[in-house]
C-alpha positions as CSV (number, residue, x, y, z in Angstrom):
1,X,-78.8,-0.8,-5.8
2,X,-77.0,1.2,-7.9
3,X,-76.0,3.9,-4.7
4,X,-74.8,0.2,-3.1
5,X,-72.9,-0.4,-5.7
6,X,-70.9,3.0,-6.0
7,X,-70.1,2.3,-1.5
8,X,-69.0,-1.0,-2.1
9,X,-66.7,0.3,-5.1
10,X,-65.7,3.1,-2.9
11,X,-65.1,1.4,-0.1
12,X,-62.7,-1.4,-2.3
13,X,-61.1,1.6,-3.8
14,X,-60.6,3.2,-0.2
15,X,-58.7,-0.1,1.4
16,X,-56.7,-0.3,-2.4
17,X,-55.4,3.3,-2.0
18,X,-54.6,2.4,1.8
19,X,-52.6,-0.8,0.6
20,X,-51.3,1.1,-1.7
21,X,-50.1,4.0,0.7
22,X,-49.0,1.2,3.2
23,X,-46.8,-0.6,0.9
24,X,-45.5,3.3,-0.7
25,X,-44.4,4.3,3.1
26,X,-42.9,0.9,3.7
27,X,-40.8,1.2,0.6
28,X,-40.0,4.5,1.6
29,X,-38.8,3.4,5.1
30,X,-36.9,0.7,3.8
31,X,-35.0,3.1,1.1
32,X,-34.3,5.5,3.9
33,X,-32.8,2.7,5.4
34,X,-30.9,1.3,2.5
35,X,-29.3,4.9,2.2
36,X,-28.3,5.2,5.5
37,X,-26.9,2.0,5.5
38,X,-24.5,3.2,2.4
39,X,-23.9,6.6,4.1
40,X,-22.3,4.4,6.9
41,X,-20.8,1.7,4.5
42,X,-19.3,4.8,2.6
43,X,-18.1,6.6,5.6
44,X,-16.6,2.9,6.9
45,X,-14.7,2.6,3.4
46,X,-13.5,6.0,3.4
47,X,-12.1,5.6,7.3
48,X,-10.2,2.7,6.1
49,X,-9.0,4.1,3.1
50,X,-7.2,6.9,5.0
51,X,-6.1,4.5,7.2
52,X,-4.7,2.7,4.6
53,X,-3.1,5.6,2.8
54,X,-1.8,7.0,6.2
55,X,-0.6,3.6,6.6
56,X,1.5,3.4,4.0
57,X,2.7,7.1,3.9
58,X,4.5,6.2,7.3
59,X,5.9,3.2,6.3
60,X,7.8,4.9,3.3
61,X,8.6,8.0,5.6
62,X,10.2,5.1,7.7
63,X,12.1,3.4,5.3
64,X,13.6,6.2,4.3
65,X,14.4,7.6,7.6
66,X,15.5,4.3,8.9
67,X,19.2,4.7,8.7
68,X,19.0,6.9,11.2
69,X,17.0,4.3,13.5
70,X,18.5,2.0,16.3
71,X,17.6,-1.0,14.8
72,X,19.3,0.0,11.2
73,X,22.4,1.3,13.2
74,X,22.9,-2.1,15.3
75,X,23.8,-3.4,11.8
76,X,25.2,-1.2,9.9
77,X,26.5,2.6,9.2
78,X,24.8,5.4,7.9
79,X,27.3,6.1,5.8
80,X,27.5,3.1,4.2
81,X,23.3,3.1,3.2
82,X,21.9,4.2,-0.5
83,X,18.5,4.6,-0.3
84,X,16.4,2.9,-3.4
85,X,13.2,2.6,-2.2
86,X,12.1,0.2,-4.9
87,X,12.0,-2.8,-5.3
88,X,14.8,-3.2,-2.5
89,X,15.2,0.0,-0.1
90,X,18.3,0.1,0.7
91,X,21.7,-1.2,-0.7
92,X,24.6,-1.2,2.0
93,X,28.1,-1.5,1.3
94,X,29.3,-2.8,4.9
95,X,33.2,-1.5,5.2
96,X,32.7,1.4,2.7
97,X,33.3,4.0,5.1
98,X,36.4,2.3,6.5
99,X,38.0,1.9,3.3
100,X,41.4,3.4,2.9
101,X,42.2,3.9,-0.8
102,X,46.0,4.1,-0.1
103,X,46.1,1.0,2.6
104,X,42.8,-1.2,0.9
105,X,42.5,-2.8,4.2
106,X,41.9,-6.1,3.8
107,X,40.5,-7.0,7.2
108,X,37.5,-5.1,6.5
109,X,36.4,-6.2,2.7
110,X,33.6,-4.1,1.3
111,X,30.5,-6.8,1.2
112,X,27.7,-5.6,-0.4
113,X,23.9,-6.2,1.1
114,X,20.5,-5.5,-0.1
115,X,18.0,-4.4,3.2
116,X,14.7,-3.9,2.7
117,X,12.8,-2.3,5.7
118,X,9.2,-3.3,6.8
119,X,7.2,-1.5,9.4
120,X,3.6,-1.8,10.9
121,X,1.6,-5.1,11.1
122,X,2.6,-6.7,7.5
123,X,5.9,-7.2,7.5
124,X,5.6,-10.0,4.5
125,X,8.2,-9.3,1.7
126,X,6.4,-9.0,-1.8
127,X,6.9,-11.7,-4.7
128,X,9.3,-9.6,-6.3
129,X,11.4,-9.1,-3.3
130,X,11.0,-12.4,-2.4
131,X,12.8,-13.2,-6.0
132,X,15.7,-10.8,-5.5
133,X,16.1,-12.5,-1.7
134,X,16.1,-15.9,-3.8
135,X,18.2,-13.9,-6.6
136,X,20.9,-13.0,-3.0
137,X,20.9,-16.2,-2.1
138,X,21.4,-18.0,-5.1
139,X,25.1,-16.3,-5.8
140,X,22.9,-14.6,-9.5
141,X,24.6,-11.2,-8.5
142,X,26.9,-9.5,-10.9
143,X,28.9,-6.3,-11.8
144,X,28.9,-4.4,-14.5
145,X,30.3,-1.1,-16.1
146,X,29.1,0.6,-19.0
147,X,31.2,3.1,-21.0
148,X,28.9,5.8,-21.6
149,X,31.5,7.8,-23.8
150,X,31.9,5.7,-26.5
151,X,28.1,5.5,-26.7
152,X,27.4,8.9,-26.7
153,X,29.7,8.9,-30.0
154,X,26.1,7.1,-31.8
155,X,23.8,9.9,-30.3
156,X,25.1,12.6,-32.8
């Protein structure tokens, strides 16, 4: 009876340990998986983050290199760009490289336009932008000069 007793509880230990083992190399197979699936997730994320980065290193490269484009020159002169970069990328003053000082020619007026350049698939200006195109539009553009001289007279 009591030799019976020890099989049966050997035996139930046996098929516990094997459940056991069972559900430790199914958790193990599914945590290999789980990392694997992150490797790939991470390696995914990483791929578009360059992409992303290489993305927008061109696009500045471009915007600054755009005066020297087709597109940029159809419109307007070199010579006449400023490059910002931010929050507008270039201001143009249209004329400026006619003007004569002595003559001021008056067919050609100086006008003054803000460009900003987009490149790639985007090419959605950003809210800010969108409020100095509203800003443009709107006539809320002004000139202003400050007399630095008379200023500096406080810094000593």
């Amino acid at each position: 009876m009591e030799s019976e007793l020890l099989l049966i509880w050997a035996v139930i230990t046996t098929i516990f340990l094997m459940i056991i083992v069972i559900f430790l190399i199914k958790l193990q197979k599914k945590h290999n998986d789980d990392v694997e699936e992150l490797k790939q997730n991470n390696s995914k994320a990483i791929t578009r983050a360059l992409n992303a980065q290489r993305s927008s290193t061109k696009g500045k490269i471009n915007e600054q290199v755009a005066s020297l484009m087709p597109e940029f020159s159809e419109k307007f002169k070199a010579s006449d760009a400023r490059f910002l970069g931010s929050p507008i990328d270039f201001v143009i003053f249209k004329n400026m490289s006619k003007f004569d000082k002595i003559i001021k020619d008056e067919e050609n007026p100086i006008e003054i336009v803000l460009v900003d350049i987009k490149t790639g698939k985007s090419k959605r200006l950003t809210d800010l932008e969108k409020a100095i195109k509203i800003a443009c539009e709107e006539g809320r553009i002004s000139f202003e000069q400050i007399d630095i001289e008379e200023s500096s007279k406080n810094l000593e």
